[in-house]
Structure formats: C-alpha cells, structure tokens
Chimera marker file (.cmm) of the C-alpha trace (Angstrom):
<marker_set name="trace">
<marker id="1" x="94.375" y="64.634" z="121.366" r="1" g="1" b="0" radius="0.5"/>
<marker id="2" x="92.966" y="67.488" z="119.892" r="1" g="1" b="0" radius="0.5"/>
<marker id="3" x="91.388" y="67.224" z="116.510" r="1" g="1" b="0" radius="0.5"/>
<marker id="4" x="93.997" y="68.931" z="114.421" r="1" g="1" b="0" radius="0.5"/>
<marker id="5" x="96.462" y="66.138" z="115.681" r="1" g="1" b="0" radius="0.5"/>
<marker id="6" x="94.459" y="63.315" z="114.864" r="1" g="1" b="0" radius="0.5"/>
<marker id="7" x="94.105" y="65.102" z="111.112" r="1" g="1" b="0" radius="0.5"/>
<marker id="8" x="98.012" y="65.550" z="111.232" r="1" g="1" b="0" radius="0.5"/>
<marker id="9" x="98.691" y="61.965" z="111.953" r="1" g="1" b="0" radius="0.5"/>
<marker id="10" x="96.038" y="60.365" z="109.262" r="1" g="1" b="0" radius="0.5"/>
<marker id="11" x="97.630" y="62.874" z="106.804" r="1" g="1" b="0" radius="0.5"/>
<marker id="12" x="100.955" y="61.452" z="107.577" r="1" g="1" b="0" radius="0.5"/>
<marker id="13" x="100.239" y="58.169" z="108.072" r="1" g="1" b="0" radius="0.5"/>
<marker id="14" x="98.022" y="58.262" z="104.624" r="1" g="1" b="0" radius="0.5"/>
<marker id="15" x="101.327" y="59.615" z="102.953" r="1" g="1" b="0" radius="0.5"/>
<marker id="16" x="103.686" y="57.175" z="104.186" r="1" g="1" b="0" radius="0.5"/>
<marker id="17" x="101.654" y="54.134" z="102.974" r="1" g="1" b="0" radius="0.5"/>
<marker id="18" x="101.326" y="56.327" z="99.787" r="1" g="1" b="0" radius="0.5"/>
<marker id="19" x="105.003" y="56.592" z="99.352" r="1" g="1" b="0" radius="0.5"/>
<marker id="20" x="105.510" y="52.776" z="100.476" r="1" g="1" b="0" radius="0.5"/>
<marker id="21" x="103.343" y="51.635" z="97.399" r="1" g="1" b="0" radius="0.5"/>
<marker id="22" x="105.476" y="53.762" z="94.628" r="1" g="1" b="0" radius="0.5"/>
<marker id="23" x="108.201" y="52.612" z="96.248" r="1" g="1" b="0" radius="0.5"/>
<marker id="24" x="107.133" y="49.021" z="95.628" r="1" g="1" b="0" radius="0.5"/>
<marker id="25" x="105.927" y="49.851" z="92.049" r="1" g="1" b="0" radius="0.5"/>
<marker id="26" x="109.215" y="51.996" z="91.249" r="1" g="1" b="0" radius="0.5"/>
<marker id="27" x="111.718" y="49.264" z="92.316" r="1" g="1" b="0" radius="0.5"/>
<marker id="28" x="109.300" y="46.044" z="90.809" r="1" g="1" b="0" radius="0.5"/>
<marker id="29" x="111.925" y="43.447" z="89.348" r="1" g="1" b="0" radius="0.5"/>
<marker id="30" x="111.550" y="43.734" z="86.105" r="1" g="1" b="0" radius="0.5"/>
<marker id="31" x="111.076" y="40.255" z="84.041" r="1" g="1" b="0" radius="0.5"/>
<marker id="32" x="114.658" y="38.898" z="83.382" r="1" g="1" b="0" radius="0.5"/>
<marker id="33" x="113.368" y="37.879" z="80.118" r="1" g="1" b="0" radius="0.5"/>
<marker id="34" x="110.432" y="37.603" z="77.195" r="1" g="1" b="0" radius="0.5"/>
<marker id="35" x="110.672" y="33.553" z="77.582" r="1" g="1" b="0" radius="0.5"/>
<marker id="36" x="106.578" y="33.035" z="78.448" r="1" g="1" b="0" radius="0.5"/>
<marker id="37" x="105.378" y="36.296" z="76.225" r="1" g="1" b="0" radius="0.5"/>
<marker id="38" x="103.824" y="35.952" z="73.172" r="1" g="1" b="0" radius="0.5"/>
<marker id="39" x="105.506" y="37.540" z="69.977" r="1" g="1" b="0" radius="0.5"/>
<marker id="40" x="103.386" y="40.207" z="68.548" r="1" g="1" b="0" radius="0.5"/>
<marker id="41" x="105.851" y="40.288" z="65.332" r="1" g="1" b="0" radius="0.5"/>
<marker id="42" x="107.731" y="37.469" z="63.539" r="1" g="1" b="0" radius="0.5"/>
<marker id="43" x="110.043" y="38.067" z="61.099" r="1" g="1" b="0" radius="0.5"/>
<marker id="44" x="113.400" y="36.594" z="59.347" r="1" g="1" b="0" radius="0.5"/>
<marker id="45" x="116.421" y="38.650" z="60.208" r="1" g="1" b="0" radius="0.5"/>
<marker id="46" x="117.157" y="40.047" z="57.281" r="1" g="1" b="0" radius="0.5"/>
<marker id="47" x="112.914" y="40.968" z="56.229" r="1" g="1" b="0" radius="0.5"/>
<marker id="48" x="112.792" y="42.930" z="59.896" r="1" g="1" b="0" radius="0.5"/>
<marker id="49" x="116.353" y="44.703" z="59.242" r="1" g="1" b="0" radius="0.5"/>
<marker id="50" x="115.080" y="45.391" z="55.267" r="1" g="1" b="0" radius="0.5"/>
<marker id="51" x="111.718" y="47.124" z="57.213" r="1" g="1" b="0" radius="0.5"/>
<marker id="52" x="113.973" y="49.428" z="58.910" r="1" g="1" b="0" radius="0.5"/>
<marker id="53" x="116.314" y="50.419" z="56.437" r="1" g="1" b="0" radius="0.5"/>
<marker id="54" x="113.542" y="50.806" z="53.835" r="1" g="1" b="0" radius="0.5"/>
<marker id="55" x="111.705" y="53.392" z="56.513" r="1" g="1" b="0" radius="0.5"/>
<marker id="56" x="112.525" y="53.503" z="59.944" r="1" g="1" b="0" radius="0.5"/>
<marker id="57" x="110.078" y="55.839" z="60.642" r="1" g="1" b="0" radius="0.5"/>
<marker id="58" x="107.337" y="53.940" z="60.297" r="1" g="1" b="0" radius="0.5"/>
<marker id="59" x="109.160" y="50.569" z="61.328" r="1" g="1" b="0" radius="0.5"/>
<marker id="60" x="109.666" y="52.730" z="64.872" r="1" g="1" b="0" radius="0.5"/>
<marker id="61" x="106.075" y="53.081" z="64.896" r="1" g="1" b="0" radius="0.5"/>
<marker id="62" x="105.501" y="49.461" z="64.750" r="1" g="1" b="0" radius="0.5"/>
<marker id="63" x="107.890" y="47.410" z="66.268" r="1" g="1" b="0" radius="0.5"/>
<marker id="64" x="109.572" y="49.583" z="68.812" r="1" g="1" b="0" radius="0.5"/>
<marker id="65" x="109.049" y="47.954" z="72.624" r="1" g="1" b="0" radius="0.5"/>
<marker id="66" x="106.967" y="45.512" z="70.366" r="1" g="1" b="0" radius="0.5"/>
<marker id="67" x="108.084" y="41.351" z="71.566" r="1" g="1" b="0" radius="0.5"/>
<marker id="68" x="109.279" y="40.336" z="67.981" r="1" g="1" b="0" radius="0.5"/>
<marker id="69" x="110.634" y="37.002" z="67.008" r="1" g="1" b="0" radius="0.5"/>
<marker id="70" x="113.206" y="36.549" z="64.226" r="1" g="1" b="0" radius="0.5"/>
<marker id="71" x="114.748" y="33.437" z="62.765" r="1" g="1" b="0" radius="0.5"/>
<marker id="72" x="118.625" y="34.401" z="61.693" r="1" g="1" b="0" radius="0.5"/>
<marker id="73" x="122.218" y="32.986" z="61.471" r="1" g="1" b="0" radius="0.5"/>
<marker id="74" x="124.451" y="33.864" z="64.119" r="1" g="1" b="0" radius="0.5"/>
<marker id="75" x="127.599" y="36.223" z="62.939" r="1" g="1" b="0" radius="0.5"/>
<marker id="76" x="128.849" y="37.357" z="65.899" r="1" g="1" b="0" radius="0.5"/>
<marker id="77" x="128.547" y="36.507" z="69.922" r="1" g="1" b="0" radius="0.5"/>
<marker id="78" x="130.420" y="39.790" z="72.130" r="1" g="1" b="0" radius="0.5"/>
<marker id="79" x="130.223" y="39.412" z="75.574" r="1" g="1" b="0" radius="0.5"/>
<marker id="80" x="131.010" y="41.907" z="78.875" r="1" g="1" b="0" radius="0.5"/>
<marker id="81" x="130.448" y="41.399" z="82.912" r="1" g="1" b="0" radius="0.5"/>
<marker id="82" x="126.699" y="41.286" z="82.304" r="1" g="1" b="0" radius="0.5"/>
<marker id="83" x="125.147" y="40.660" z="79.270" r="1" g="1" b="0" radius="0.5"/>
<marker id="84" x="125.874" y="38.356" z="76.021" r="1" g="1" b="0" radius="0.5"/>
<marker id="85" x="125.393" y="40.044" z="72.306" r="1" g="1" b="0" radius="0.5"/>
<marker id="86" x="124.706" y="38.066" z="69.476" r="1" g="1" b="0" radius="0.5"/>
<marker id="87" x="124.514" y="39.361" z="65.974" r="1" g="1" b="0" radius="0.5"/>
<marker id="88" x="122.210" y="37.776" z="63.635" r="1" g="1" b="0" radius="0.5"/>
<marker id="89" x="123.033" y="38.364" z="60.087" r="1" g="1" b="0" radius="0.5"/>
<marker id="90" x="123.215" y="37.323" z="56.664" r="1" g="1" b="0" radius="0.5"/>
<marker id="91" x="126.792" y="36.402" z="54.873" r="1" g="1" b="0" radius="0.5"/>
<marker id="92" x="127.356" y="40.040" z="53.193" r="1" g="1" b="0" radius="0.5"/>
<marker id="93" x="124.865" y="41.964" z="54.842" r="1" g="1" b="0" radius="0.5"/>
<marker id="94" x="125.969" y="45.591" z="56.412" r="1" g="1" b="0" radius="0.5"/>
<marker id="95" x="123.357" y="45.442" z="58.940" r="1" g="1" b="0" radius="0.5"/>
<marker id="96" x="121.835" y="42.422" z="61.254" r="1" g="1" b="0" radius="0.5"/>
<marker id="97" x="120.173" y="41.851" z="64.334" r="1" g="1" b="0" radius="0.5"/>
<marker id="98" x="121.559" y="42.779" z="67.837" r="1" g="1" b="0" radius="0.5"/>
<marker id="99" x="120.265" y="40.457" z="70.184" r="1" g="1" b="0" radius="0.5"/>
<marker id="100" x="120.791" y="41.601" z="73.779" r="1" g="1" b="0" radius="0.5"/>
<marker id="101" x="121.067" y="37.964" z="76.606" r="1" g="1" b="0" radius="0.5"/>
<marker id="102" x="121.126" y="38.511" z="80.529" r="1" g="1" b="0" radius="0.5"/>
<marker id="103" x="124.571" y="36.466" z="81.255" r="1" g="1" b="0" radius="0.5"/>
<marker id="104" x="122.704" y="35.170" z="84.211" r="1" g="1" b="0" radius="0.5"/>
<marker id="105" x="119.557" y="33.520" z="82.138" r="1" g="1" b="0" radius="0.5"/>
<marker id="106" x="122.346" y="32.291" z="78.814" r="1" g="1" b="0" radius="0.5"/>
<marker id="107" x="126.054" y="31.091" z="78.504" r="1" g="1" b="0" radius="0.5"/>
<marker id="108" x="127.624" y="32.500" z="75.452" r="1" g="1" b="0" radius="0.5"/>
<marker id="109" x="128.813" y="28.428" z="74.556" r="1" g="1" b="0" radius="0.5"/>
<marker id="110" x="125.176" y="28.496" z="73.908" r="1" g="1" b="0" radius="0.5"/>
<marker id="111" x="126.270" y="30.033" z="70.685" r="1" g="1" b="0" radius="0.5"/>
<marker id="112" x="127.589" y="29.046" z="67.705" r="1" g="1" b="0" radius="0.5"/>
<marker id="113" x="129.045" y="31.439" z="64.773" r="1" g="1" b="0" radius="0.5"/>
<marker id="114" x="126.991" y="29.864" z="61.803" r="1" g="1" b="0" radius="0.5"/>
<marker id="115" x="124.217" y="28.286" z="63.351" r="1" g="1" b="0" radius="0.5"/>
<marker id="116" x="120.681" y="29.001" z="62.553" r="1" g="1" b="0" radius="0.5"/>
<marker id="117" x="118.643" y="30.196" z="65.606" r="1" g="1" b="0" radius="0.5"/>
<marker id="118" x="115.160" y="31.777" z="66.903" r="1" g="1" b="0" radius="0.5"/>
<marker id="119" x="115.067" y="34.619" z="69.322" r="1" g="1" b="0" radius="0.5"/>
<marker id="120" x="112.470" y="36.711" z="71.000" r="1" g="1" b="0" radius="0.5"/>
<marker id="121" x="113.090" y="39.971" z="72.173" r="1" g="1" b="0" radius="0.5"/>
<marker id="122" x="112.025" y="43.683" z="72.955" r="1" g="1" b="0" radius="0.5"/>
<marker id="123" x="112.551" y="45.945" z="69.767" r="1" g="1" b="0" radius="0.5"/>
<marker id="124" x="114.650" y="49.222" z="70.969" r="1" g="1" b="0" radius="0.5"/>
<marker id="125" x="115.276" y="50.541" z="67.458" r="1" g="1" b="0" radius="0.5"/>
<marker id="126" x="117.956" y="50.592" z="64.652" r="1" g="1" b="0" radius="0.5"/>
<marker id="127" x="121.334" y="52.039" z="64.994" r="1" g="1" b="0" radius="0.5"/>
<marker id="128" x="122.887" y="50.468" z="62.167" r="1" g="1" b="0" radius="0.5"/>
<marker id="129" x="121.683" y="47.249" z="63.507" r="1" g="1" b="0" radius="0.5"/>
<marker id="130" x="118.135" y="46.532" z="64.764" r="1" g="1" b="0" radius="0.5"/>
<marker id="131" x="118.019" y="46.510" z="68.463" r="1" g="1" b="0" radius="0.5"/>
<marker id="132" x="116.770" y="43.450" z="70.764" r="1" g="1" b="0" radius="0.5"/>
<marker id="133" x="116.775" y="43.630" z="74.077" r="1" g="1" b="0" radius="0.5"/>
<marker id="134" x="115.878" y="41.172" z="77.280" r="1" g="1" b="0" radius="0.5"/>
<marker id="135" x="116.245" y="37.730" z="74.552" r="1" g="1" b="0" radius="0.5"/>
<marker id="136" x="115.234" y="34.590" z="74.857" r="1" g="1" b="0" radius="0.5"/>
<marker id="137" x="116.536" y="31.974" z="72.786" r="1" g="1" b="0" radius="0.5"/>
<marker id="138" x="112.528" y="30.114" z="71.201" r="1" g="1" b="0" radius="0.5"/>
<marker id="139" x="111.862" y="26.200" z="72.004" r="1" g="1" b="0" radius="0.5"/>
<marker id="140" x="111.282" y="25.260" z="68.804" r="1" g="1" b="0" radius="0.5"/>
<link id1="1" id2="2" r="1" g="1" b="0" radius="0.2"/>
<link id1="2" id2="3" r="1" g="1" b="0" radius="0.2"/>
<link id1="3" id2="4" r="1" g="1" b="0" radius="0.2"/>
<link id1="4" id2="5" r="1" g="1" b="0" radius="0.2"/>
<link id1="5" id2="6" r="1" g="1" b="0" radius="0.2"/>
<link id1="6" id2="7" r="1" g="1" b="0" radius="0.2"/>
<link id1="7" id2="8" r="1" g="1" b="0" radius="0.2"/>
<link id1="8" id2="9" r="1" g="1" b="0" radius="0.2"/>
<link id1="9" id2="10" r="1" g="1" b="0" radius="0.2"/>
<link id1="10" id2="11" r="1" g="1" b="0" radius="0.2"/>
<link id1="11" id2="12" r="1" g="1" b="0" radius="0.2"/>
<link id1="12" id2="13" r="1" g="1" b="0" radius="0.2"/>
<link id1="13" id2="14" r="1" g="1" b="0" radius="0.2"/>
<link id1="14" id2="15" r="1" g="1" b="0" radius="0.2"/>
<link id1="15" id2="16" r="1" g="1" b="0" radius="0.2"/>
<link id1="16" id2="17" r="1" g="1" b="0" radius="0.2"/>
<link id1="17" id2="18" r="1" g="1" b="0" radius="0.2"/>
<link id1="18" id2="19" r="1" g="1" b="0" radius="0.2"/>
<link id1="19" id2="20" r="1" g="1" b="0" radius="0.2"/>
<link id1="20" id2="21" r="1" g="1" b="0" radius="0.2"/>
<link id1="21" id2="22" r="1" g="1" b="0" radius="0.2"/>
<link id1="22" id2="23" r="1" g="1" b="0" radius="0.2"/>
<link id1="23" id2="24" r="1" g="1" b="0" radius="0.2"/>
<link id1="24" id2="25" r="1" g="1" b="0" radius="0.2"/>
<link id1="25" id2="26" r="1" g="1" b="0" radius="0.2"/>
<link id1="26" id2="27" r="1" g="1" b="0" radius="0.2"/>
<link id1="27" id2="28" r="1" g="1" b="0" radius="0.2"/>
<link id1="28" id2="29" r="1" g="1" b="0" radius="0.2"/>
<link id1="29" id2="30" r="1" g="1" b="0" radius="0.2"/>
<link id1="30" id2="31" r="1" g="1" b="0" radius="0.2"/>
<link id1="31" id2="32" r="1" g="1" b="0" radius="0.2"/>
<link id1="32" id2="33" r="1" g="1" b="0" radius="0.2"/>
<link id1="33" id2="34" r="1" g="1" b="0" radius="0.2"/>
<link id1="34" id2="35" r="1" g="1" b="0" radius="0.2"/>
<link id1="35" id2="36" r="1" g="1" b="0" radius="0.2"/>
<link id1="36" id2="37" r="1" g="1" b="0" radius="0.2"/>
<link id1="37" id2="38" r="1" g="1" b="0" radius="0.2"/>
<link id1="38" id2="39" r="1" g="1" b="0" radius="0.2"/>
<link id1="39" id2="40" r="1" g="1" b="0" radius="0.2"/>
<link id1="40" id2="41" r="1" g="1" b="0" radius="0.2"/>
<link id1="41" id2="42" r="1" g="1" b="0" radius="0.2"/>
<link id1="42" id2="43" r="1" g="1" b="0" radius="0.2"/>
<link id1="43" id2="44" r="1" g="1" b="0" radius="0.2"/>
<link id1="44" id2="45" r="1" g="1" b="0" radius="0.2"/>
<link id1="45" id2="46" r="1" g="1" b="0" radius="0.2"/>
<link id1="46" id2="47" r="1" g="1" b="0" radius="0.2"/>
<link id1="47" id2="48" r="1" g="1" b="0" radius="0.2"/>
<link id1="48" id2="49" r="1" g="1" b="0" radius="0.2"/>
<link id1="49" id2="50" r="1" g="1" b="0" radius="0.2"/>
<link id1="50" id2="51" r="1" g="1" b="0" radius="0.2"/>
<link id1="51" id2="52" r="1" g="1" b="0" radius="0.2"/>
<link id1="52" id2="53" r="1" g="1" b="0" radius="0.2"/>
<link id1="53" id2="54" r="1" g="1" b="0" radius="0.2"/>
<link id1="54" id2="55" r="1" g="1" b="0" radius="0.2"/>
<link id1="55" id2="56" r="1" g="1" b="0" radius="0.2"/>
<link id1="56" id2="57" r="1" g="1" b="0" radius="0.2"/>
<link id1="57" id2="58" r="1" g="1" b="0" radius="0.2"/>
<link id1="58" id2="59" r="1" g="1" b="0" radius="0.2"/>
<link id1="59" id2="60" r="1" g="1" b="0" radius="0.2"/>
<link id1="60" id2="61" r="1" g="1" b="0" radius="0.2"/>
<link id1="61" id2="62" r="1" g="1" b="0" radius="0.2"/>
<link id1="62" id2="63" r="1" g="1" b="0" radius="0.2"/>
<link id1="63" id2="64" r="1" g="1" b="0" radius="0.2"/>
<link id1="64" id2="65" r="1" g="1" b="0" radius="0.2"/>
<link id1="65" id2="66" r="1" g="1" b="0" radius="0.2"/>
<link id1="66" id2="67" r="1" g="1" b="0" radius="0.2"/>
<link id1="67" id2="68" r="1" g="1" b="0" radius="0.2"/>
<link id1="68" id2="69" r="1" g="1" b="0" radius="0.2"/>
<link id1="69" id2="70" r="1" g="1" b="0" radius="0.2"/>
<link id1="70" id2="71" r="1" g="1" b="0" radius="0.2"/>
<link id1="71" id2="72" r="1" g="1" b="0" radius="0.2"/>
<link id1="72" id2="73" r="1" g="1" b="0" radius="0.2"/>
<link id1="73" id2="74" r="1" g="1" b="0" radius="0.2"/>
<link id1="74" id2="75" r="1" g="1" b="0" radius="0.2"/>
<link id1="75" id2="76" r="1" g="1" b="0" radius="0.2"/>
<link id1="76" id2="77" r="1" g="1" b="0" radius="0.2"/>
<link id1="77" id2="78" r="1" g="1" b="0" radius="0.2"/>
<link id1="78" id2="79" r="1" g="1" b="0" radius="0.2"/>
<link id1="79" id2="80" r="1" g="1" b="0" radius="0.2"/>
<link id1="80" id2="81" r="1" g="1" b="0" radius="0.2"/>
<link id1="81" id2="82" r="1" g="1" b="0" radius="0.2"/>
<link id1="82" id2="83" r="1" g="1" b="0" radius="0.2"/>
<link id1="83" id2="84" r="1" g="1" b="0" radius="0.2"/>
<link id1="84" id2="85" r="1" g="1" b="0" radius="0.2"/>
<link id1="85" id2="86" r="1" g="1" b="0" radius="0.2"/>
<link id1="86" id2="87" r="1" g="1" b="0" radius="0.2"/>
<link id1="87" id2="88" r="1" g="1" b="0" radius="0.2"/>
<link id1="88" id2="89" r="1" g="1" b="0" radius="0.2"/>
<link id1="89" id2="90" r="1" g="1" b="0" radius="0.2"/>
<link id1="90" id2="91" r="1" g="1" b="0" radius="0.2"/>
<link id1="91" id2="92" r="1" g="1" b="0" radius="0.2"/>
<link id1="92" id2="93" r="1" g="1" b="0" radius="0.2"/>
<link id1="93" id2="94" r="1" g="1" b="0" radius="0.2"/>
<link id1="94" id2="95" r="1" g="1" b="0" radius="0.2"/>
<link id1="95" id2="96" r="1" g="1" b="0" radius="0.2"/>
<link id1="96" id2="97" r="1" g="1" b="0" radius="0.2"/>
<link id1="97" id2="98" r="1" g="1" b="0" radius="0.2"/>
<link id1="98" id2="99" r="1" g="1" b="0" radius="0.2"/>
<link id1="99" id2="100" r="1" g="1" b="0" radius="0.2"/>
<link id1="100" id2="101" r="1" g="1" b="0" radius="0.2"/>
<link id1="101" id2="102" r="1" g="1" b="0" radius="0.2"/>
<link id1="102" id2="103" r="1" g="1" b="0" radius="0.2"/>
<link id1="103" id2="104" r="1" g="1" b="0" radius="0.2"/>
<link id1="104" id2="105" r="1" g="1" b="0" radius="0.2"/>
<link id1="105" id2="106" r="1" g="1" b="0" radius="0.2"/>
<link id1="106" id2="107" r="1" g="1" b="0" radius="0.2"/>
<link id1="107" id2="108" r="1" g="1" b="0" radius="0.2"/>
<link id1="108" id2="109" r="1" g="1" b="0" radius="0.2"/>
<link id1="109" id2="110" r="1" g="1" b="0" radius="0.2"/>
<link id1="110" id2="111" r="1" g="1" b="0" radius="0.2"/>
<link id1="111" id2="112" r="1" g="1" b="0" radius="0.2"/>
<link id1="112" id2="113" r="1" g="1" b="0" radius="0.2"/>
<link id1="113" id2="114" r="1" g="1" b="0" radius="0.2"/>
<link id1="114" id2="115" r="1" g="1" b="0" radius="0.2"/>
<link id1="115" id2="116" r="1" g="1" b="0" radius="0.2"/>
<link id1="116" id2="117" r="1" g="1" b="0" radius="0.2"/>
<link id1="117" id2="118" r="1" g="1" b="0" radius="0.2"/>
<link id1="118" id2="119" r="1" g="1" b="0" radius="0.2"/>
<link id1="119" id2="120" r="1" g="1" b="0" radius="0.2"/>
<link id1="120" id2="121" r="1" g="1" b="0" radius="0.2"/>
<link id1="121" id2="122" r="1" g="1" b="0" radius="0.2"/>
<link id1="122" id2="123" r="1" g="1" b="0" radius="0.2"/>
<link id1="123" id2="124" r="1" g="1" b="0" radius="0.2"/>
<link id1="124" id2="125" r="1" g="1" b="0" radius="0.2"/>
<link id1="125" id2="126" r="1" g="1" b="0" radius="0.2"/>
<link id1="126" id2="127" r="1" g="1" b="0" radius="0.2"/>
<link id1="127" id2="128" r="1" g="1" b="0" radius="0.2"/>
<link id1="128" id2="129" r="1" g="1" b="0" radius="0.2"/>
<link id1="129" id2="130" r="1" g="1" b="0" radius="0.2"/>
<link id1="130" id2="131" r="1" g="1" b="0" radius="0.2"/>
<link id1="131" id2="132" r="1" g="1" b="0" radius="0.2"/>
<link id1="132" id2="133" r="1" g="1" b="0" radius="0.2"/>
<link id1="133" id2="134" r="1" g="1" b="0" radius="0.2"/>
<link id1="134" id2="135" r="1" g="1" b="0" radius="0.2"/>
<link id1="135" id2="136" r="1" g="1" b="0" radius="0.2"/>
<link id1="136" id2="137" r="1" g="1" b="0" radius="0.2"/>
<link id1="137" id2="138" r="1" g="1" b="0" radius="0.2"/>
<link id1="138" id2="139" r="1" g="1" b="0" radius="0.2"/>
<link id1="139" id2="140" r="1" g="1" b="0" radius="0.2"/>
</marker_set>
C-alpha cells in the first residue's frame, strides 16, 4: 500500500466511527419521564397559569423547558393510543394546566375528576392552557 491509500482508509475509517457516535447521540432514548429530576419551579396551578396570562413573555423566559411542579385539582383526563392528558384547573377558571402522561409509565384510572394532585413536568408554553409535558405524578 502506497501512502495515499493508507491516508484514504484512516480518513474513512475516522469518518465512519465519526458518524457511528452522532448516530448514537441522535437516536439516545430520551428519559420516559421527569420522575428522579429535581423541580426548578413550584407553583399552584392556578399562581403558574395567573404568571402566564399576566405576561407570557416573560413567563416564556422563565419556565419554558424549565421541570416545574404544580399542586392542582384534576378537571379533565383525555386520552389517545399514546399518551394520557390531564387538565388541572380551578372550578370556573378559563385556563388550567395541561399535563402531558406516557400511557406506558400511567393508567388514566390513576385519575380522578376532583381529586387534588402533584405533578412534575417539562414547561412547553401556554396555548390557552399552560403546557406540561413528559409528567410524573410527585410521591408525596
């Protein structure tokens, strides 16, 4: 083998263990849930959801793909193929708390319309509702 081969082949054989590595760090699981993380936020429901309607801007700023933990009454539990949605909110309120469960880490019986519960989750934003996704229902 001449030199410009052997160049050839480390160059190659450099780029295929470089594309092996972002391959591994593009297709990563991603954590199923925010059970172990700490919450950097914790709020009521209805003080978190008053934050964003009083100035979103600025609640963007701070909470968004911030862990935050929120203490609310359950309104309403929607569920599809993958994923359960519960709705924390207060009796009257326009806007709550969407809180976004992997079906395979919850079972919507979990749930009960009226009961008081903790969640932790990742802040998305506010679309009428204030976003959490990835939840976790707290131990305490």
């Amino acid at each position: 083998m001449n030199r410009k081969q052997i160049f050839v082949l480390a160059g190659a054989f450099l780029a295929l263990i470089i594309l092996l590595l972002a391959l591994k760090w593009v297709f990563r699981p991603a954590s199923k849930t925010v059970q172990k993380e700490k919450p950097e936020f914790i709020f009521e429901a209805s003080a978190l959801v008053k934050e964003f309607e009083t100035d979103e801007q600025t609640a963007n700023t701070l909470y968004l793909d911030k862990i935050i933990e929120v203490s609310g009454t359950v309104d309403d539990i929607t569920e599809d193929e993958t994923v359960i949605i519960v709705t924390l909110k207060d009796p009257g309120s326009i806007s709550g708390i969407l809180c976004s469960f992997d079906k395979s880490t919850v079972a919507s019986e979990n749930f009960e319309k009226g009961e008081k519960i903790d969640v932790k989750g990742i802040c998305t934003g506010y679309l009428m509702d204030v976003v959490l996704t990835k939840c976790a229902v707290t131990d305490e």
